[in-house]
C-alpha positions in Angstrom: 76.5 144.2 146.4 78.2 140.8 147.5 81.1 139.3 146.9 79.9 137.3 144.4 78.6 140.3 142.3 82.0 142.2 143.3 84.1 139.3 141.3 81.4 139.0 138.3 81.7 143.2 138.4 85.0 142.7 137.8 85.4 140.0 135.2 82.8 142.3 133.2 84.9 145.5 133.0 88.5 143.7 132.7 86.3 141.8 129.4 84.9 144.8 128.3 81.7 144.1 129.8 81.9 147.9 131.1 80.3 149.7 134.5 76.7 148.6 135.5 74.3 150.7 137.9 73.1 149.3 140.7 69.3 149.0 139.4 71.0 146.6 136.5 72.9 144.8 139.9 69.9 144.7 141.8 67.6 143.1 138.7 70.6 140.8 137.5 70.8 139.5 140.7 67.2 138.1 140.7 67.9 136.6 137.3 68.4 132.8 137.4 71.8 132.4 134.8 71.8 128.7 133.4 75.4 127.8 133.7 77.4 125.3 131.6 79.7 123.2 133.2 81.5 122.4 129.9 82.2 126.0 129.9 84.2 126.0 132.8 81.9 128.5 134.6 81.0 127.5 138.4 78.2 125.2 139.5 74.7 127.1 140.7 72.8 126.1 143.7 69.5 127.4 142.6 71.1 130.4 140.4 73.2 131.2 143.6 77.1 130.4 143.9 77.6 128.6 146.8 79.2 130.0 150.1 82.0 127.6 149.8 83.0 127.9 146.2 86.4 129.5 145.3 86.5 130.5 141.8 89.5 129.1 139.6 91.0 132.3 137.6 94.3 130.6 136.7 92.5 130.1 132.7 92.1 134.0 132.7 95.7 134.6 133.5 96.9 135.2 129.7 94.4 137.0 128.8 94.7 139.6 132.1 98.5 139.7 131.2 97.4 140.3 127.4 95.2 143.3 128.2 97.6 145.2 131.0 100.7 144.7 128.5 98.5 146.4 125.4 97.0 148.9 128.1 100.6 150.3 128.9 101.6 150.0 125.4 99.2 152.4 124.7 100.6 154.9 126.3 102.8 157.7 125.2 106.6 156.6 125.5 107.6 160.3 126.0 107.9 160.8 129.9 108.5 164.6 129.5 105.2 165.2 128.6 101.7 164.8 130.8 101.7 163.9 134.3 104.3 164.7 136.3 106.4 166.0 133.1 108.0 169.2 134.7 109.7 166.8 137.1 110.7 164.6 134.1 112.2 168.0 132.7 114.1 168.7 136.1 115.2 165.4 136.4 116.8 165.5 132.9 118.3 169.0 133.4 120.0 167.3 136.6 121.0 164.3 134.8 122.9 166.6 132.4 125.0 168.8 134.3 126.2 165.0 135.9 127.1 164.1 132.3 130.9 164.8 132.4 130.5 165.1 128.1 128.1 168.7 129.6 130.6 170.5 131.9 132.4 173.2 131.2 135.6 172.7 129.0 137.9 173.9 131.8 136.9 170.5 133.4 137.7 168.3 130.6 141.1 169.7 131.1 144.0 166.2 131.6 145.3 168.6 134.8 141.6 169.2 136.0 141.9 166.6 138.3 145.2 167.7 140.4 145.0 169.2 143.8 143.9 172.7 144.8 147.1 173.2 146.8 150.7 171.3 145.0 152.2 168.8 146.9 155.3 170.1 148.6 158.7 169.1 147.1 160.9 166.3 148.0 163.7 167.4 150.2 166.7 166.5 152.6 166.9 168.0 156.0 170.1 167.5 158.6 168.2 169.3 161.6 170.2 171.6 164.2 170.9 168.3 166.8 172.5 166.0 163.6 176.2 166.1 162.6 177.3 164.5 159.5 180.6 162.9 158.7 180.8 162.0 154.7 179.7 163.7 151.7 175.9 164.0 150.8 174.6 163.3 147.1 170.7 164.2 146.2 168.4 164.8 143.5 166.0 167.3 145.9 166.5 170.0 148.0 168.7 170.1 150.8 168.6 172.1 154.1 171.4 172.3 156.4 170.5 173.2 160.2 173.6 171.0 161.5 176.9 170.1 161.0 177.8 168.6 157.8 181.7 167.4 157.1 182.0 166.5 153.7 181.4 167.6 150.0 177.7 168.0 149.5 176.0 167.8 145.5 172.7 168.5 144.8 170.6 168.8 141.8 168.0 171.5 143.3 168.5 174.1 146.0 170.7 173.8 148.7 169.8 175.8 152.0 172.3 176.4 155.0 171.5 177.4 157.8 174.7 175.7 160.2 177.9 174.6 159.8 179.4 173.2 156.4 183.2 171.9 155.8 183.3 170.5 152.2 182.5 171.6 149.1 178.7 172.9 148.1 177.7 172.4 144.1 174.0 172.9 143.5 171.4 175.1 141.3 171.1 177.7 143.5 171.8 178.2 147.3 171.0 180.7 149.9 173.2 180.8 153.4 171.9 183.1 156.3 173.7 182.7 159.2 175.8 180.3 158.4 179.8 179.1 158.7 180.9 177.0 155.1 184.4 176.6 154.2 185.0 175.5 150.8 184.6 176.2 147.2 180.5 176.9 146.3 179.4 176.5 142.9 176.3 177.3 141.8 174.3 176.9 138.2 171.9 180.0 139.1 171.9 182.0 142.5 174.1 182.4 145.5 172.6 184.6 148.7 174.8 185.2 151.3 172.6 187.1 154.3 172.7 187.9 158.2 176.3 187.7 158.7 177.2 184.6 156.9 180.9 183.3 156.3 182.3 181.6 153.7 186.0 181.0 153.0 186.2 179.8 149.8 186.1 180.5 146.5 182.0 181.5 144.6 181.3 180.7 141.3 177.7 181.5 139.8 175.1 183.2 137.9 173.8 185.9 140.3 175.1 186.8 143.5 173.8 189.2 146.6 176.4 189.4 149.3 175.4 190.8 152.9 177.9 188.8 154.6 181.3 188.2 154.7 183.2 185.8 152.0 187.1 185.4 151.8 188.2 184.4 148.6 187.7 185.0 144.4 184.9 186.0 143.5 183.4 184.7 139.5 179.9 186.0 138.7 179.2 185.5 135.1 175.9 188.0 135.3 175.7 190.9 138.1 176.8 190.8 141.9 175.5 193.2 144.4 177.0 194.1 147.2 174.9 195.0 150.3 176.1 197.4 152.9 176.7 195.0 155.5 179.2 192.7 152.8 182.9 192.6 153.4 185.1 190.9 150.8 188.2 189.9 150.6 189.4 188.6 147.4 189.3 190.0 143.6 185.6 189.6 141.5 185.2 188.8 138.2 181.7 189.7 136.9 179.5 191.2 134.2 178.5 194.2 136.3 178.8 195.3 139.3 176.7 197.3 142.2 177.9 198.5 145.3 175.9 200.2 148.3 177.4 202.6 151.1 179.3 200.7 153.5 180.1 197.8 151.7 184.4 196.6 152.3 186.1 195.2 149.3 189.9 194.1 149.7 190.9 192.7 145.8 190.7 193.6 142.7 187.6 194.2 140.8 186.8 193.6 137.0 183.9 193.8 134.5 183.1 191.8 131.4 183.2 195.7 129.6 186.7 195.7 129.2 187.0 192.4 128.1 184.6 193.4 125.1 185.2 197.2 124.7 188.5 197.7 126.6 190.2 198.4 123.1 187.6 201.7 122.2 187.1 202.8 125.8 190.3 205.0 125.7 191.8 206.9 122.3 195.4 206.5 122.3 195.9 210.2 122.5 193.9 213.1 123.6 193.6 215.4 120.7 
């Protein structure tokens, strides 16, 4: 089959025309087809189309787009279904669990989103080499590895681990090895470990002593005193605990006889 009977082939089936068989080609073929010009169909040269002609389908341009837009109409609008529908299925299944309305509710949490590991907190450092001459004022922690002259107020924890001459107020502070002379005054906990000095007065919440301290002593809850502590000045706390070894030089009192002190002893022994 030619060409020419390719492109009539065609127009047939796109217009309905449907299939033929090769025996209607072959006897078609031999059949002269009186062509009208007014019509718009191509000149013959004795019922043949001529070698040079090229046809002009622009006119069947609507109607081609007419029949491919109803041919896809026609078919069903539900992609889950038919041909290639289990990958339609998959593909929605994955299109769910990226749908952040599908994930579990311990994502939808407002704090979902914060880092695995927190941030570390804001704080000052004076390293072992730095010496400081003033006083020091901070919202954040402090460590002290130097040498710090001067009063030092903090809002959080204060850490010394050198030398301090001033005044220490903070939340809670822990000294270990260290040398501070001055009054520390502390909202929560004071730790005083490995051989630590202060000469000064303590005022807090809680208090361990292992190390050495010369002055009064105010602990509104419990102090302990470690085996290794040596004090020498009087306590005032709520209770008390002392281990073997542990040096006291001062007077020591409880909150219990500020409450009870009247019922503790009878007047007389009966």
């Amino acid at each position: 089959m030619g060409w020419r009977n390719n492109f009539y082939q065609a127009l047939r089936e796109l217009f309905g025309g449907g299939k033929r068989d090769d025996a209607a080609a072959g006897s078609e073929d031999k059949q002269k087809v009186n062509i009208n010009p007014d019509e718009g169909q191509p000149p013959l040269d004795n019922g043949q189309l001529s070698e040079n002609y090229i046809p002009d389908v622009s006119k069947y341009y609507d109607r081609i787009l007419e029949e491919t837009v109803k041919e896809y109409s026609d078919l069903d609008s539900d992609f889950s279904v038919g041909l290639g529908g289990e990958y339609n299925e998959a593909a929605s299944e994955a299109e769910k669990k990226d749908d952040p309305a599908e994930w579990p509710e311990y994502f939808n949490q407002t704090d979902a989103y914060k880092p695995m590991i927190p941030e570390p907190a804001e704080m000052t450092i004076i390293s072992k080499n730095t010496m400081v001459f003033g006083d020091i004022k901070s919202l954040a922690n402090i460590t002290i590895e130097g040498k710090v002259q001067g009063n030092v107020d903090v809002l959080k924890d204060a850490s010394i681990r050198g030398v301090l001459v001033g005044d220490l107020a903070c939340e809670s502070t822990d000294m270990r090895g260290s040398s501070v002379q001055g009054n520390v005054v502390a909202n929560k906990n004071v730790l005083i470990y490995d051989n630590a000095l202060l000469i000064g007065d303590l005022t807090a919440q809680y208090s361990i002593i292992d190390g050495k301290v010369k002055g009064d002593i105010d602990i509104a809850s419990k102090i302990r005193l470690n085996s290794n502590a040596v004090v020498a000045g009087d306590i005032n706390t709520g209770t008390i605990a002392i281990e073997e070894g542990a040096n006291v030089k001062g007077f020591v009192n409880t909150s219990f006889f500020d409450e009870h002190g009247d019922v503790a002893f009878p007047d007389e022994v009966e």
